[in-house]
GUVEX-710884 format. One record per residue (C-alpha): residue number from 1; residue in one letter; x, y, z. Coordinates in steps of 0.02 Angstrom, whole numbers. Each point is the difference from the previous one (the first is absolute). Layout:
+-----+------+--------+--------+--------+
| seq | type |   east |  north |     up |
+-----+------+--------+--------+--------+
| NUM |    A |      X |      Y |      Z |
...
+-----+------+--------+--------+--------+
This chain:
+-----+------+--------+--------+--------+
| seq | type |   east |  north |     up |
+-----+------+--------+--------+--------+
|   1 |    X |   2863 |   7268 |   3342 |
|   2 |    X |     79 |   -137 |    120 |
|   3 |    X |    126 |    -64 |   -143 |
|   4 |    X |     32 |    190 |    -47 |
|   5 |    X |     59 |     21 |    138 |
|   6 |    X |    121 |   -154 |     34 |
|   7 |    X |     52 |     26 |   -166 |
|   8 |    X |     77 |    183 |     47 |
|   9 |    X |     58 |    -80 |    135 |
|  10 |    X |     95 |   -121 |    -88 |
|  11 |    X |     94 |    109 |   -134 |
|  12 |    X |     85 |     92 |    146 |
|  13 |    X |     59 |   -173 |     54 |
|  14 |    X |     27 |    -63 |   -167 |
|  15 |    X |    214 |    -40 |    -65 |
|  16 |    X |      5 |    193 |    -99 |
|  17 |    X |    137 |     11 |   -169 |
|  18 |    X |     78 |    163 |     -1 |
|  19 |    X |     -6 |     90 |   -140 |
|  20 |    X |     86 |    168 |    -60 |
|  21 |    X |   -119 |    132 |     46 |
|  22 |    X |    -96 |     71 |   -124 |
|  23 |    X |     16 |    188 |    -81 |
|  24 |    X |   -111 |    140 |     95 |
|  25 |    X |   -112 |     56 |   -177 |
|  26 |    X |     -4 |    187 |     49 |
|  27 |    X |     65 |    166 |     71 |
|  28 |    X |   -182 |     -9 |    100 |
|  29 |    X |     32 |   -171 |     58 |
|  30 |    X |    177 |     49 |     44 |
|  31 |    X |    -36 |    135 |     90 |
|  32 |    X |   -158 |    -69 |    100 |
|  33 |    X |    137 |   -147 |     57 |
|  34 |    X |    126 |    165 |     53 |
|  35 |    X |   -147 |     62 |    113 |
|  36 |    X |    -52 |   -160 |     78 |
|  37 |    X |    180 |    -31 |     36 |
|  38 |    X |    -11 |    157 |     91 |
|  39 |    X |   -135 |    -24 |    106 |
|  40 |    X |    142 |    -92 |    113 |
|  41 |    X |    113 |     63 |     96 |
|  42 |    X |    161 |    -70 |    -24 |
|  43 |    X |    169 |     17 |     97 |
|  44 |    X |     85 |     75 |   -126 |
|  45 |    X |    -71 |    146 |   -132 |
|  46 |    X |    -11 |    -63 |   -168 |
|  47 |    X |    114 |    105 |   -120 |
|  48 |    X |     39 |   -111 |   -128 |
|  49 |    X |   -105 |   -138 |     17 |
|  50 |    X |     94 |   -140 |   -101 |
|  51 |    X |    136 |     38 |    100 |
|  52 |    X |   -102 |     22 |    179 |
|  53 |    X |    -69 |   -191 |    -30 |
|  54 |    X |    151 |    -98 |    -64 |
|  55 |    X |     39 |    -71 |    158 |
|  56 |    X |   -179 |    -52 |     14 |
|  57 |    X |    -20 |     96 |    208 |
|  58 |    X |   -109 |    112 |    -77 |
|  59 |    X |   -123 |   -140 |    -86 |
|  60 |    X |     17 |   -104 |    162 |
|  61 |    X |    -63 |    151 |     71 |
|  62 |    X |   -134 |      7 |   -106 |
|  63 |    X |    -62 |   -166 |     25 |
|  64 |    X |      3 |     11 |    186 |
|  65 |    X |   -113 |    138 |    -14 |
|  66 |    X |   -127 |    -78 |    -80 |
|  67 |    X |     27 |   -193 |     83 |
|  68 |    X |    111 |     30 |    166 |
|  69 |    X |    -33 |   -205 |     47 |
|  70 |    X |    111 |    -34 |   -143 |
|  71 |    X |    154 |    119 |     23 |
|  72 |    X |    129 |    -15 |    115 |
|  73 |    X |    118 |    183 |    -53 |
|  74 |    X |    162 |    -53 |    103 |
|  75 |    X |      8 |   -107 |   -130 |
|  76 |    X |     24 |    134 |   -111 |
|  77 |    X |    146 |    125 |      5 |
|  78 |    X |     49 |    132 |   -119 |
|  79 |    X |    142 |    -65 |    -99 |
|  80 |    X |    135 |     80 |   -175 |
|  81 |    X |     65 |   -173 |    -26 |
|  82 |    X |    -89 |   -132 |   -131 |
|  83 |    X |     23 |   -119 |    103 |
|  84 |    X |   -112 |     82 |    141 |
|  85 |    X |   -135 |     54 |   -101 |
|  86 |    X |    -13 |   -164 |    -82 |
|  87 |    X |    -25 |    -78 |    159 |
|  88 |    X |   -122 |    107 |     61 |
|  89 |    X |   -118 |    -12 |   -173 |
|  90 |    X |     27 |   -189 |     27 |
|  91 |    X |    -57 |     22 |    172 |
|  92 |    X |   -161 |    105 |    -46 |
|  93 |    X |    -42 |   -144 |   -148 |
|  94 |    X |     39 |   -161 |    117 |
|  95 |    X |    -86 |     66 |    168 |
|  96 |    X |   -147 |    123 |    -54 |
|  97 |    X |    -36 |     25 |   -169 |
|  98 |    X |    -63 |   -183 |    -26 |
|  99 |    X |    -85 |     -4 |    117 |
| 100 |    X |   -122 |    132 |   -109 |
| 101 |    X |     21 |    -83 |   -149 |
| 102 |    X |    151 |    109 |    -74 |
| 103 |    X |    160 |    -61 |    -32 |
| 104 |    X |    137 |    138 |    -84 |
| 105 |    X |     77 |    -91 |   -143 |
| 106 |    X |    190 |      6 |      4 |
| 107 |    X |     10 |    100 |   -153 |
| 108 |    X |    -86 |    130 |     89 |
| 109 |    X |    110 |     -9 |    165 |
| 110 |    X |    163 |     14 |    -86 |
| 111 |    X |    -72 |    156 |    -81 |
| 112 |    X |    -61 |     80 |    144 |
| 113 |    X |    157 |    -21 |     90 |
| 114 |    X |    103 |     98 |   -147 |
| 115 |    X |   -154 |    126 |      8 |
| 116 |    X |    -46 |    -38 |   -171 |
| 117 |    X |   -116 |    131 |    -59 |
| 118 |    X |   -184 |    -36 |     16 |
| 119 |    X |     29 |   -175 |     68 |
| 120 |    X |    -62 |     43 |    173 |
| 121 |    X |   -152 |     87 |    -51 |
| 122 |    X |    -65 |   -149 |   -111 |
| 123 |    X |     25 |   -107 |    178 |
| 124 |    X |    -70 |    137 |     99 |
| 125 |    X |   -160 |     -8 |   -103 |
| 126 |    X |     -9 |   -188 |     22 |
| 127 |    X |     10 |     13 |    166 |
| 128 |    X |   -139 |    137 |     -3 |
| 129 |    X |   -115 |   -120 |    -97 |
| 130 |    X |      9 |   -125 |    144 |
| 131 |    X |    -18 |    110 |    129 |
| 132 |    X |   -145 |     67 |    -68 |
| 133 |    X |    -64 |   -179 |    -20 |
| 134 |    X |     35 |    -15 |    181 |
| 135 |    X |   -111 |    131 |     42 |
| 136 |    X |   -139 |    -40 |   -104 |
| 137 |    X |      0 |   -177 |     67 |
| 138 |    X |     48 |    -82 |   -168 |
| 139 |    X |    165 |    -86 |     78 |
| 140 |    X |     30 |    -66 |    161 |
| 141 |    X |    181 |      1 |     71 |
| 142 |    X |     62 |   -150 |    112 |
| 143 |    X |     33 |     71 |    171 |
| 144 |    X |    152 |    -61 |     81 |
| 145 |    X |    -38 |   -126 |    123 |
| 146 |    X |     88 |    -54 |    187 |
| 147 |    X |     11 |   -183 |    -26 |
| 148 |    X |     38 |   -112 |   -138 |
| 149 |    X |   -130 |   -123 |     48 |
| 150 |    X |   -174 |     55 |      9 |
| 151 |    X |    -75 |     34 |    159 |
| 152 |    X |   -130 |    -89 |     62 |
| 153 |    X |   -145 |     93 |    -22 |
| 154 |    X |   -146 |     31 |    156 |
| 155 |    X |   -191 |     59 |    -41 |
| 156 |    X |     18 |    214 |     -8 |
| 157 |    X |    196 |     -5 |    -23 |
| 158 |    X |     -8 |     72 |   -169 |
| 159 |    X |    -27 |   -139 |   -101 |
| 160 |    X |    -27 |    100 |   -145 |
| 161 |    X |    152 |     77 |     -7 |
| 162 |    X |     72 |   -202 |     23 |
| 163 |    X |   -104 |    -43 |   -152 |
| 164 |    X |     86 |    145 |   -112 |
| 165 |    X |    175 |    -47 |     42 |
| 166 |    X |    -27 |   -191 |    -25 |
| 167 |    X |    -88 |     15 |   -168 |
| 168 |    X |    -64 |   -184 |    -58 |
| 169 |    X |      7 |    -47 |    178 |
| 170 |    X |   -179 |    -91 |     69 |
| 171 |    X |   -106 |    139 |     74 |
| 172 |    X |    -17 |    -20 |    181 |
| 173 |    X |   -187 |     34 |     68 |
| 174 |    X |    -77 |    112 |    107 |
| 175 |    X |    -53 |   -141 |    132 |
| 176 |    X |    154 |    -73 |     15 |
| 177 |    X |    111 |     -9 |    151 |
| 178 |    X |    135 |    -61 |    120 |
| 179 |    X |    170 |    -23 |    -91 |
| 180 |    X |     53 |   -126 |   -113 |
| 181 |    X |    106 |   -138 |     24 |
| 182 |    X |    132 |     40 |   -153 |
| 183 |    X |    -14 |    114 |   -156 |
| 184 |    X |    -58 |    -97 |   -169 |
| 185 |    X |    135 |    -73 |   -121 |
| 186 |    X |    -50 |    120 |   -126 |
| 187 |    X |     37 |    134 |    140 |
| 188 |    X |    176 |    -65 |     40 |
| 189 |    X |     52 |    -25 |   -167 |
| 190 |    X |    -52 |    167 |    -35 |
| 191 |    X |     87 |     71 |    139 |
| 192 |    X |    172 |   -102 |    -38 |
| 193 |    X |      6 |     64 |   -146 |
| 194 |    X |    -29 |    170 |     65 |
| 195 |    X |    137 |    -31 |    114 |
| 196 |    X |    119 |    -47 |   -152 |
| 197 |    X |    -45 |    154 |    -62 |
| 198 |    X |     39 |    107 |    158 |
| 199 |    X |    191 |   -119 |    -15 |
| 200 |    X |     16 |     64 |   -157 |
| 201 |    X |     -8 |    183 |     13 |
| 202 |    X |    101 |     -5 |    158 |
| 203 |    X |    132 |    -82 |   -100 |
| 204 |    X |    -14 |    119 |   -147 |
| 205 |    X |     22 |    150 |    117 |
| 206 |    X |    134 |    -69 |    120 |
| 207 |    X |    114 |    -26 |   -189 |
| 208 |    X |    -58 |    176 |    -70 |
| 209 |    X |     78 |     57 |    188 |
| 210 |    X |    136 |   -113 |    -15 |
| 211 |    X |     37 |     70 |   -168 |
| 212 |    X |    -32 |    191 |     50 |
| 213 |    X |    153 |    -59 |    170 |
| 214 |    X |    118 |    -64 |   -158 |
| 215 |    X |    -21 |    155 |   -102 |
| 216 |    X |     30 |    104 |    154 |
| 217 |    X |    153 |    -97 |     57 |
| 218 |    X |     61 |     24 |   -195 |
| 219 |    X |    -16 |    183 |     17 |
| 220 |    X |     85 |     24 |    159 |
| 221 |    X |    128 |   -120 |    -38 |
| 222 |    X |     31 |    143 |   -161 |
| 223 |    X |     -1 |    151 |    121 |
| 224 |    X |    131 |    -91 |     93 |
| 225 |    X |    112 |    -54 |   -147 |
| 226 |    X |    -11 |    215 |    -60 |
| 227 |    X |     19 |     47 |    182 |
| 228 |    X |    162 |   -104 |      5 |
| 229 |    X |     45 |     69 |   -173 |
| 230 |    X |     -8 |    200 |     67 |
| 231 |    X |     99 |    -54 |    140 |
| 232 |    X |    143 |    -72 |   -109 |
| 233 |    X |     -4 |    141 |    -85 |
| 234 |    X |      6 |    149 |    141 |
| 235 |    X |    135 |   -130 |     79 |
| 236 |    X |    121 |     41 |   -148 |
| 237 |    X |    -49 |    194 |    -11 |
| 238 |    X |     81 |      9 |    176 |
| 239 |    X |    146 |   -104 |    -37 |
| 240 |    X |     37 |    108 |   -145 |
| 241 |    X |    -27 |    168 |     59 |
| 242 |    X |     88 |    -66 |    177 |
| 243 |    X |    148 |    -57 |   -141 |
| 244 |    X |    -14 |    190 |    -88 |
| 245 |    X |     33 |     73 |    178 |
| 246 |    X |    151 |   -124 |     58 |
| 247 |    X |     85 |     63 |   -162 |
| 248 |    X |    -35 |    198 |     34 |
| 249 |    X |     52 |     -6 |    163 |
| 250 |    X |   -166 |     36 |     76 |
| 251 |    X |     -5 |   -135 |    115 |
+-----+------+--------+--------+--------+
């Protein structure tokens, strides 16, 4: 039962492949995923629903429903340019969704952001599944933590809740006390590398922001070229109708 349980655990914890979400089987199936996306209640009604989720606010929604620990929504904000949504799917599948042991394979992003039709259902239902894992105590999520180097741990300050996030670390006993003088090797190599990983994301989302400032500089920089255009153009309307009236007389 012990290595049952380390082993569910572990596959929460575990490096996850994306793959393109599978095809719901039936109308049934279908519509049972309709009514447990239902049961919550989102910030915006859900008319067209490959449409409602392309930006992905509505899934992030979803997901901090059912594990609020793991999503932070002002990350999130509604968006009608590629660019936005893309980031925010990104978002969801660097920050959260591995950390359940889900990862939305690009494939499956880029169709969700054109509201390809079906695609968000088959992700829906995969989310579903490990929700429903969740619940049933099949798959552990890793909880965000404060620190990027373990704590050190003191008899009755939840050392089992220690144990779970450090999986493969040496259990710690019951009669053990005081503080220790430095965390294990093992334990600062693993949270290095944890570190590097934290780097990494930060870097990823400060370009996908970077990129989102470019395209928005591009855009404006447009407005203002067709701005300057219309004013050309109203410029000579008046100097040819002020030209029409010089030569009747009327002015």
């Amino acid at each position: 039962a012990k290595n049952g349980s380390k082993s569910r655990v572990r596959l929460a914890a575990m490096a996850v492949v994306a793959v393109v979400a599978p095809a719901i089987e039936s109308d049934e199936d279908l519509q049972r995923l309709y009514n447990w996306v239902d049961e919550t209640s989102l910030s915006r009604p859900k008319r067209n629903i490959s449409r409602d989720f392309a930006d992905g606010v509505l899934f992030a929604e979803l997901l901090n429903h059912y594990f609020p620990r793991l999503v932070e929504m002002h990350n999130y904000s509604a968006a009608n340019s590629h660019t936005q949504k893309l980031y925010n799917w990104n978002t969801l599948n660097t920050k959260v969704l591995k950390k359940i042991g889900y990862q939305i394979h690009t494939q499956d992003i880029d169709d969700v952001c054109r509201a390809a039709p079906g695609c968000i259902e088959r992700m829906l239902k995969v989310l579903q599944e490990n929700v429903l894992q969740m619940q049933a105590g099949q798959l552990r999520y890793r909880a965000p933590v404060a620190n990027v180097v373990p704590r050190v741990a003191t008899a009755g300050s939840g050392l089992r809740d220690e144990e779970e996030r450090s999986v493969g670390s040496r259990p710690i006993g019951r009669g053990e006390r005081g503080v220790s003088p430095a965390p294990p090797a093992s334990g600062r190599s693993k949270a290095e590398k944890y570190q590097n990983e934290v780097d990494a994301e930060l870097l990823v989302e400060k370009e996908q922001r970077l990129a989102e400032m470019r395209e928005m500089v591009d855009i404006m920089s447009e407005k203002i070229k067709k701005l300057e255009q219309l004013v050309r153009i109203k410029d000579a309307k008046i100097d040819a109708m002020g030209q029409k009236l010089q030569k009747y007389g009327l002015v």
